[in-house]
LOLO-377477 format. One record per residue (C-alpha): x, y, z. Coordinates in pm, whole numbers, plus 50000, padded with zeros to 5 digits. Example, Ala and Ser with C-alpha at 12.3 -4.5 7.8 and 13.67 -1.06 7.14 Angstrom:
// LOLO-377477
     px     py     pz
  51230  49550  50780
  51367  49894  50714
END
This chain:
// LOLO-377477
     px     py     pz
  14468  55112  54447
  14119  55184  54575
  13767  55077  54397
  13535  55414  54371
  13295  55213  54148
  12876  55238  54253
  12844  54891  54395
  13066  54679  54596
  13303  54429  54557
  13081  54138  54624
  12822  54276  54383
  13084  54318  54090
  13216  53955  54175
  12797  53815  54144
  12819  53996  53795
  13151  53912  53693
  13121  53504  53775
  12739  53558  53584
  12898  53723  53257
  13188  53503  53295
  12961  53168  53277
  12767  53336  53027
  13053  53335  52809
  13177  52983  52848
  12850  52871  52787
  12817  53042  52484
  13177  52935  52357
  13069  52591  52423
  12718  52629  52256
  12925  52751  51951
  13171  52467  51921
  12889  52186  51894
  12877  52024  51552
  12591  51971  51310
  12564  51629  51170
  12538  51601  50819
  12463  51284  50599
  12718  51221  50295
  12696  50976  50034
  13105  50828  50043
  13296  50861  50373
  13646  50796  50140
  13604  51137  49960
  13669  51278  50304
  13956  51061  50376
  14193  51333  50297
  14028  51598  50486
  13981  51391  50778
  14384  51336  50796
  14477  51667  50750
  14194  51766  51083
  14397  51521  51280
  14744  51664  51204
  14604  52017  51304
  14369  51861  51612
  14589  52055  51861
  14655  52363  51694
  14292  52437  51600
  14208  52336  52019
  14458  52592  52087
  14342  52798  51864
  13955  52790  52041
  14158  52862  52376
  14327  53148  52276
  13985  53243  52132
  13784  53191  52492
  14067  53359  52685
  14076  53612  52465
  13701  53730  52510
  13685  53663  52871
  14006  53898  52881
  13779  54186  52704
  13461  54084  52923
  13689  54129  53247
  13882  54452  53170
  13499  54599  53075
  13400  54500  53403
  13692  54597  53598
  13686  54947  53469
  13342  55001  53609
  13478  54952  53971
  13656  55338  53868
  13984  55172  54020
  14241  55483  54159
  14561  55518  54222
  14676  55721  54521
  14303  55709  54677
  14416  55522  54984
  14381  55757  55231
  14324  55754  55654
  14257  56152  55616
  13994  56081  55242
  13643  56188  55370
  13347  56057  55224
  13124  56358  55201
  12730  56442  55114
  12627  56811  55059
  12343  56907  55182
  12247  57191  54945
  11908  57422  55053
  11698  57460  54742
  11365  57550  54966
  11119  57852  54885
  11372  58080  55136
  11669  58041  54944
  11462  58229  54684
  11519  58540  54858
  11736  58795  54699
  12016  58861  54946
  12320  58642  54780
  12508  58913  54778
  12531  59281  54855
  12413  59415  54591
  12075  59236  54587
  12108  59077  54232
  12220  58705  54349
  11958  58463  54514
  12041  58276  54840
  12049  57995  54607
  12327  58112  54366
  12491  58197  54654
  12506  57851  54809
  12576  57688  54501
  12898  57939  54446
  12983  57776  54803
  12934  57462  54715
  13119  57437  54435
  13407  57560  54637
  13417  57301  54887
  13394  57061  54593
  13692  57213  54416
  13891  57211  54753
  13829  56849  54766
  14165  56644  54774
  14207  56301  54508
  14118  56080  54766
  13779  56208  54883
  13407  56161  54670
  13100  56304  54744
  12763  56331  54684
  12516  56616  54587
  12153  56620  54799
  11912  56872  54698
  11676  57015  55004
  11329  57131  54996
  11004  56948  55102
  11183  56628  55020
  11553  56474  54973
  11685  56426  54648
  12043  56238  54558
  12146  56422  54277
  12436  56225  54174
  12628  55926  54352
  12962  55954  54532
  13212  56093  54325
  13560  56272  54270
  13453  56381  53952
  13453  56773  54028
  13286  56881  53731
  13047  56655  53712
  12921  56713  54038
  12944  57121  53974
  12742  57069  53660
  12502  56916  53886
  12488  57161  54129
  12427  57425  53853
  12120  57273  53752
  11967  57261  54098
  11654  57468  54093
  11427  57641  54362
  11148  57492  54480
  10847  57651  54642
  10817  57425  54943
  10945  57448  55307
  11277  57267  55350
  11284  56896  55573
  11572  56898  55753
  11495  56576  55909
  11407  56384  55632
  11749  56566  55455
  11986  56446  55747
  11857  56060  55757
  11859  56044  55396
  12285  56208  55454
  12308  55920  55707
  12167  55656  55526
  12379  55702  55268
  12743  55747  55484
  12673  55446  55664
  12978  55197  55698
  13165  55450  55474
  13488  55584  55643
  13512  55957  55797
  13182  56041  55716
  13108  56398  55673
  12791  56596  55624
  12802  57003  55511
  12475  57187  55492
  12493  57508  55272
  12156  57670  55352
  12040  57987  55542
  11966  57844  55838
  11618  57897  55841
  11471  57617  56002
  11237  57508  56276
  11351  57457  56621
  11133  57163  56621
  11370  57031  56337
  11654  57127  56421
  11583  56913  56772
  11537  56596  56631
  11916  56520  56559
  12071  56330  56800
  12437  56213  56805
  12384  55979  57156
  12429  55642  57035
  12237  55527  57313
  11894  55747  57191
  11573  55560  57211
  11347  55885  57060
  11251  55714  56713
  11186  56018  56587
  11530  56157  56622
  11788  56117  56335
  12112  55909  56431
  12429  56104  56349
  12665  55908  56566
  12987  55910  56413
  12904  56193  56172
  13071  56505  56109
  12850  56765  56047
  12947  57177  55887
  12768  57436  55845
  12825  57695  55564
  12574  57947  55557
  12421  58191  55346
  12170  58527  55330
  12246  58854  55440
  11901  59027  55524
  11569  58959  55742
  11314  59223  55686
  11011  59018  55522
  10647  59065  55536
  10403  58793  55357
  10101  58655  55335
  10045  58320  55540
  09694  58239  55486
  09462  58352  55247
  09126  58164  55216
  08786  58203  55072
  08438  58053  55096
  08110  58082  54963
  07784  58148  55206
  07612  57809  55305
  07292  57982  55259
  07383  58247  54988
  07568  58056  54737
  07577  58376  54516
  07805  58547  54781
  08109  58479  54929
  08393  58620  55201
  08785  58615  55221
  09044  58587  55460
  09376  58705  55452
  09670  58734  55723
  09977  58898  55664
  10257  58903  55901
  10581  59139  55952
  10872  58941  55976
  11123  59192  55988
  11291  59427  56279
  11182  59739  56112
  10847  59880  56066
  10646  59828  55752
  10432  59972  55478
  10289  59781  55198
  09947  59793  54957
  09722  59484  54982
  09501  59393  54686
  09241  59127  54634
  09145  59075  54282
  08936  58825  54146
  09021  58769  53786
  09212  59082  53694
  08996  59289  53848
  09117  59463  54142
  08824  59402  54434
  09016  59620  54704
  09345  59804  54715
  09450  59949  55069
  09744  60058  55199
  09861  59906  55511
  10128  59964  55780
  10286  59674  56053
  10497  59707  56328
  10795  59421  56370
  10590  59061  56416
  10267  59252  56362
  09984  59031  56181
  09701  59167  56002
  09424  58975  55952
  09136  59072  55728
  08854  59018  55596
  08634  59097  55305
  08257  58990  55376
  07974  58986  55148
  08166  58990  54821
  07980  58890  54494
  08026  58654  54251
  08176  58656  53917
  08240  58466  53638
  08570  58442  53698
  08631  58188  54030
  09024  58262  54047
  09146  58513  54344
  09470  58646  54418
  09576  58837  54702
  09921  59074  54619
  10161  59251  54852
  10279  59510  54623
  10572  59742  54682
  10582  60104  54781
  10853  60395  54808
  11018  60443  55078
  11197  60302  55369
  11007  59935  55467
  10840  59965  55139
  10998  59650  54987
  11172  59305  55112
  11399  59051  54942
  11188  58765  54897
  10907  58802  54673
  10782  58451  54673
  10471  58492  54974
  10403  58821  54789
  10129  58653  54630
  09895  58360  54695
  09602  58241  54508
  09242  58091  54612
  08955  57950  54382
  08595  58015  54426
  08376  57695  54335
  08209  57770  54060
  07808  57830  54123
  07507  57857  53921
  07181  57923  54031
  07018  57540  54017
  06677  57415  53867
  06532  57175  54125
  06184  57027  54010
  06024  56850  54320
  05732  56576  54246
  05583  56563  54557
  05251  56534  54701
  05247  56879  54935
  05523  56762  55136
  05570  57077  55351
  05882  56963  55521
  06090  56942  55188
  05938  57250  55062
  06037  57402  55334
  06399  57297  55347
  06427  57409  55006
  06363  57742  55090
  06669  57788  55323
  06882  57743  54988
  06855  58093  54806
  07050  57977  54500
  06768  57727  54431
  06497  57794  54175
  06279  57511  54234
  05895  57440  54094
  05673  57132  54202
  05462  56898  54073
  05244  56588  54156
  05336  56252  54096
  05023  56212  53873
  05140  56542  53664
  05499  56380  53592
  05414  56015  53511
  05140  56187  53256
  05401  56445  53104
  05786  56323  53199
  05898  56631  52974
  05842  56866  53297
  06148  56769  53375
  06342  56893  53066
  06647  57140  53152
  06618  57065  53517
  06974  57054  53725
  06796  56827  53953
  06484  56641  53993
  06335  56505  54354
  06149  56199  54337
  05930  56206  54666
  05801  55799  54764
  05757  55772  54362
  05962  55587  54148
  05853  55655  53796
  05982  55427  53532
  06078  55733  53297
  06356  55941  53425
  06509  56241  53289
  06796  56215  53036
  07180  56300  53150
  07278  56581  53317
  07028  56588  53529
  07045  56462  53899
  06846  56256  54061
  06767  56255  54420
  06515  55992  54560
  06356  55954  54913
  06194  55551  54974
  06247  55450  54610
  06075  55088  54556
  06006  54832  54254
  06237  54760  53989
  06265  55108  53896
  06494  55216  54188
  06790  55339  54088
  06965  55079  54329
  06845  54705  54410
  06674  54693  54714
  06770  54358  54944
  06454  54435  55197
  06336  54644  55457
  06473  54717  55827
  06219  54808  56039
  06390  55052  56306
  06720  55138  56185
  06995  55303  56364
  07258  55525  56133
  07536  55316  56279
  07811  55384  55959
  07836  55689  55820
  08096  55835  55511
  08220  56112  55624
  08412  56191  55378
  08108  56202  55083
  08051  56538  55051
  07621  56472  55141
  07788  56360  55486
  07962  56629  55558
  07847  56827  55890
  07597  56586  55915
  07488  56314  56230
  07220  56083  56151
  07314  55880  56474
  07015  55938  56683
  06763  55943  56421
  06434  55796  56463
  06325  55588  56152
  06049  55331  56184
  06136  55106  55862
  06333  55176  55577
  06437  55013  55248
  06798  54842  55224
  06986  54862  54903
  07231  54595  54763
  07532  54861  54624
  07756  54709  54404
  08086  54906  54397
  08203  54775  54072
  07926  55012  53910
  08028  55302  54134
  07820  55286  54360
  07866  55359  54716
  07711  55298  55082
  07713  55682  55279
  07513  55563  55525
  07452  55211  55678
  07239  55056  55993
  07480  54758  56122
  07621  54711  55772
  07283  54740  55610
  07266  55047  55365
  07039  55259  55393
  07131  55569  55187
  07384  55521  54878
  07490  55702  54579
  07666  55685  54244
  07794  55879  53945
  07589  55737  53593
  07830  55926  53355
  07697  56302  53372
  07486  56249  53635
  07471  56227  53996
  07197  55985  54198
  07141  55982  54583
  06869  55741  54710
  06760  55764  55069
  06549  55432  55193
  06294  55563  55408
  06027  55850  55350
  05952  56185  55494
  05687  56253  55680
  05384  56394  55487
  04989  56364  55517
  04835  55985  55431
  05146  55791  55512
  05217  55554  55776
  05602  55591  55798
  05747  55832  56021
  06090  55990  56098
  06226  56253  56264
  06459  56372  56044
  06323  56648  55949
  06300  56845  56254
  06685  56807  56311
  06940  57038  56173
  07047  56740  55999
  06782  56745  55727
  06848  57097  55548
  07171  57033  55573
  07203  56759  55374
  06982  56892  55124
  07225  57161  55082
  07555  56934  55072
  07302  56735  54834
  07242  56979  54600
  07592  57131  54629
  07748  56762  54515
  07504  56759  54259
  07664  57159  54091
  07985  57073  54221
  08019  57269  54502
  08110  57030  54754
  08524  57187  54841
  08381  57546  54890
  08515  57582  55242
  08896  57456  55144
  09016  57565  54822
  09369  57636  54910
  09641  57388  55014
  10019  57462  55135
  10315  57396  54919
  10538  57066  55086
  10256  56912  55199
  10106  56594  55111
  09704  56595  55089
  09418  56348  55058
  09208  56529  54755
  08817  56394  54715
  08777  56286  54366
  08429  56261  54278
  08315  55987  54099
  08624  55801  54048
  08518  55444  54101
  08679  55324  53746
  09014  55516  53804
  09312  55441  53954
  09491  55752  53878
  09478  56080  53795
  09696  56301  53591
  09797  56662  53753
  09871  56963  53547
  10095  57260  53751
  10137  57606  53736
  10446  57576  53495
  10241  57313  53260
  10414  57009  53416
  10203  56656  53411
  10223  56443  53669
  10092  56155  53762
  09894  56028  54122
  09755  55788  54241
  09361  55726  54357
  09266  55524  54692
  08937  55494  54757
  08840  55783  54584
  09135  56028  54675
  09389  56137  54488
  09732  56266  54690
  09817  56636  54577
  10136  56779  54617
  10201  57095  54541
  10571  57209  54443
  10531  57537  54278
  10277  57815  54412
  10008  57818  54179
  09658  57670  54038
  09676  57303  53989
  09441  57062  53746
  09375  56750  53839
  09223  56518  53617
  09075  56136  53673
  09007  55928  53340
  08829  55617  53295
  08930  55267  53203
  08970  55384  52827
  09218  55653  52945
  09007  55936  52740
  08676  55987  52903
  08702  56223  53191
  08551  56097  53492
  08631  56359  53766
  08817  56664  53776
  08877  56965  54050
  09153  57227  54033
  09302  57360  54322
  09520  57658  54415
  09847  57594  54640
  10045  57852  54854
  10401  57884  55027
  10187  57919  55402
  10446  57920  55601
  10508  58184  55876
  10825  57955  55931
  10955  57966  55571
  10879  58365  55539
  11054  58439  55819
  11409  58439  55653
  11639  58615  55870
  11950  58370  55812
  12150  58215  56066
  12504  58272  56062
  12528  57983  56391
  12351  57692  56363
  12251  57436  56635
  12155  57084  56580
  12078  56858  56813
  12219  57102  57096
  12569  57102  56948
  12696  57412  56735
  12801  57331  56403
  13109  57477  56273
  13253  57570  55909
  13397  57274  55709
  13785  57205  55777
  14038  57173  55514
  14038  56902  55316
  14374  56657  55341
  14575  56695  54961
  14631  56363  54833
  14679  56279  54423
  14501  56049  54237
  14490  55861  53904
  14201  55769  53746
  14290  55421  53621
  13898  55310  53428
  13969  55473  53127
  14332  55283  53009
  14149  54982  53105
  13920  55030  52865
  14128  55156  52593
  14318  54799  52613
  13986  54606  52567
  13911  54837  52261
  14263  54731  52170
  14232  54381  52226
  13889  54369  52037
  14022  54538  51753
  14288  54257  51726
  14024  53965  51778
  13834  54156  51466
  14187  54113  51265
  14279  53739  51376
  13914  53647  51320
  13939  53759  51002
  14274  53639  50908
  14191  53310  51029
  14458  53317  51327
  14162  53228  51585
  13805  53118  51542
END
């Protein structure tokens, strides 16, 4: 008899001596008495005697009693080691399947026809080996894409594990060997005649495929032990023409936020020549439809400048089909990939200034900027100018009215009470020594080397969201926050201009402009317009803005699924399993109020996961894998399930003696 239970012996014996204590304890705890008071011992003269003359029957009685639950409790327990008969085996294997559920095993080549998927195909083969499985050998069921998934624990139970295998869907994400074959070995370790079968096409990288090592003596960490492991091969996929799109991108005009340009590269993958139509449509419109012709491995790479904007900031690029000989390819998945275009409006900036030339002049370089000035004198009379602004520039004046929510607020040398942040002092020379590259007014920018002669130091306070972007030897000196709808950035020191004594160079460095324009782009929202695509399989650090109150953030995919991520320091991770447009959404401490949100488009993006051509040899580690050998026959009886039919049995019969008085 063999024990094919999910834990080990010396686990079952913790839980077994725990339930068995359990038990006494309780029998003991129910066989104190309760003292009672009566008013004339002799009436229970009688009754006393008659105790006495039954004393060791009714101690039996609580014996038979204890014995007769622990009995129950222990057969209960005993089935759930899945004890077998015949199991002993020197030839039993302990197996895992690997089974390939990546974006590749999408491709339609099961069979010859063309109407099975690599995938049905694999899991026909799978279930095979399962069913050719002798009594004595259990397995398990791994599913294989961008991560490794036990799908059930080791088992004989055929069925089971083909009703698992049945349910294993696609995903839309390269395939990690690596990770797959630790996770195998993990799992086989100190388990006898250890075997491992991948069922997959074979389409892997080299690099992968490298970093198996069966040397026992191996000091590469990055290599996966199999020392000691058997590892098959049963492959699937017939064909290898393919041609897909592995990057498609798009990005608005730093200058010209009303236009934008797209990239897209497309790459043959097959033997043959081919001919395919490429279309870029934003929305359902079509923006372009060309026919286009590669040779094997060709890439095409183009790109569509100058295109305006719409209302509608979703792109898709599209392979489509044609008649004909390389008109069409199995795998349909990199047919398509998707992009977003940041969403852009043309902005309201009102600027109270007193003729500051320098940010008048950087203003102009932004042509999606419709911005009017006024003096300090005309706003602190009539605060109303400011009414259906998108942002308002407070130049060395800090008013004590400000415009209501939505409207931004961006300050240069704020002072008094009235700053938006508490000032701690003033630094006279400060050196940008700290900078946040990641906010998105930092980014392209290096304040390093300039010249300041004094500037204001503010006291954030991170538990109000605010945050230090740039600092002088852990002093801050520029900081910013999110105030519900609105967005405030504060720089400490003043621009040059005519009648004041500060000075800076900053604006006569590239620096200036463009950190008006990552200003005024975090203020719309139009801080990710250079990345707005991510690959599938990949893990990502996503910029939430404004998430100081949020931990996590929920994420809404292509098929409607909700997941949940976490936030670190103001990033959520993204990962994208399905191809697709993505929502991700940060609430607030209430868990209803919005506080950030961005959606994001992911693609497959993988010149090594489009190129499908299967492998009927495959090489790991430098040794060739080889098809799975027969499995030894060997019968087995499945011994749990009498077991627990006696204890049934036996607590039907404590129900009757209870009852009938027999035990107590």
């Amino acid at each position: 008899m063999s024990f094919l239970g999910p834990f080990a012996l010396t686990t079952w014996a913790y839980i077994a001596g725990g339930a068995a204590l359990l038990a006494v304890t309780a029998y003991i705890i129910k066989m104190r008495r309760r003292r009672f008071e009566v008013p004339f011992s002799f009436l229970w003269k009688q009754v006393l005697e008659q105790k006495d003359a039954n004393a060791l029957w009714k101690h039996l009685k609580r014996l038979m009693s204890l014995l007769l639950a622990l009995l129950i409790m222990g057969l209960i327990l005993f089935s759930a080691l899945d004890p077998t008969l015949g199991a002993v085996d020197r030839e039993a294997r302990n197996v895992v399947v690997l089974l390939d559920a990546s974006a590749s095993m999408r491709a339609m080549d099961g069979n010859e026809e063309g109407t099975q998927s690599r995938l049905d195909a694999a899991k026909q083969r799978a279930k095979e080996l399962i069913d050719s499985m002798g009594g004595g050998d259990i397995a398990m069921v791994m599913k294989v894409d961008g991560q490794a998934t036990p799908m059930s624990r080791f088992s004989s139970d055929a069925p089971m594990l083909n009703k698992i295998i049945d349910d294993i869907q696609p995903s839309d994400t390269p395939a990690d060997l690596t990770r797959a074959l630790g996770a195998a070995a993990d799992a086989l370790r100190d388990r006898k005649n250890p075997l491992v079968v991948l069922v997959t096409d074979g389409a892997f990288p080299e690099a992968q495929l490298g970093l198996a090592t069966w040397d026992a003596t191996s000091k590469d960490l990055a290599a996966v032990q199999l020392n000691g492991i058997d590892v098959r091969y049963l492959p699937v996929g017939r064909r290898s023409d393919n041609v897909g799109i592995i990057a498609f991108n798009v990005r608005r005009y730093i200058a010209n936020k009303a236009a934008y340009e797209v990239y897209i590269e497309v790459q043959n993958f097959g033997s043959e020549p081919a001919r395919r139509q490429l279309a870029l449509y934003n929305g359902d419109t079509a923006v372009d439809v060309k026919p286009i012709e590669l040779m094997p491995g060709q890439r095409l790479k183009q790109i569509y400048p100058r295109l305006p904007a719409s209302g509608d900031n979703k792109l898709r690029a599209s392979l489509r089909p044609v008649d004909g000989a390389g008109g069409s390819d199995p795998f349909a998945l990199d047919d398509t990939a998707y992009a977003l275009l940041p969403e852009s409006k043309k902005l309201k900036v009102l600027m109270v200034t007193q003729d500051n030339l320098f940010l008048e002049g950087a203003m102009l370089v932004y042509d999606n900027v419709d911005a009017m000035k006024i003096t300090p004198e005309e706003y602190d009379a009539k605060p109303s100018y400011a009414d259906g602004m998108d942002v308002v520039v407070f130049d060395d004046h800090t008013p004590a009215v400000i415009p209501a929510p939505p409207t931004s607020l961006l300050y240069f040398h704020p002072t008094g009470p009235n700053s938006p942040f508490k000032i701690a002092g003033e630094q006279a020379n400060p050196r940008i020594t700290d900078a946040d590259e990641n906010h998105p007014v930092m980014r392209w920018v290096t304040l390093s080397d300039v010249y300041t002669d004094k500037s204001n130091v503010f006291a954030v306070d991170a538990a109000k969201g605010e945050t230090a972007i740039a600092s002088s030897v852990r002093k801050t000196i520029i900081a910013a926050k999110r105030e519900g709808r609105r967005k405030v950035l504060a720089i400490g020191f003043s621009l040059p201009a005519a009648g004041r004594e500060s000075a800076t160079d900053l604006p006569l460095r590239v620096a200036f402009p463009m950190m008006l324009v990552n200003a005024l782009d975090w203020f719309a929202g139009d801080q990710s317009d250079l990345l707005t695509t991510y690959a599938t399989g990949v893990r990502e650090r996503i910029p939430m803005d404004g998430v100081a109150t949020a931990t996590e953030a929920e994420v809404t995919g292509p098929d409607g699924s909700v997941t949940k991520t976490p936030i670190i320091d103001g990033l959520a991770t993204f990962y994208g399993q399905r191809v697709g447009y993505y929502d991700v959404v940060a609430k607030g401490i209430t868990g209803k109020e919005t506080v950030a949100s961005i959606t994001l488009a992911a693609n497959l993006a993988s010149p090594t996961e489009s190129d499908i051509a299967p492998s009927s040899e495959l090489t790991l580690g430098g040794t060739k894998l080889e098809a799975p050998i027969a499995f030894a026959v060997s019968h087995t009886t499945k011994l749990w399930i009498y077991f627990v039919l006696l204890a049934m049995g036996l607590v039907v019969m404590e129900w009757i003696t209870y009852h009938r008085r027999i035990t107590v």
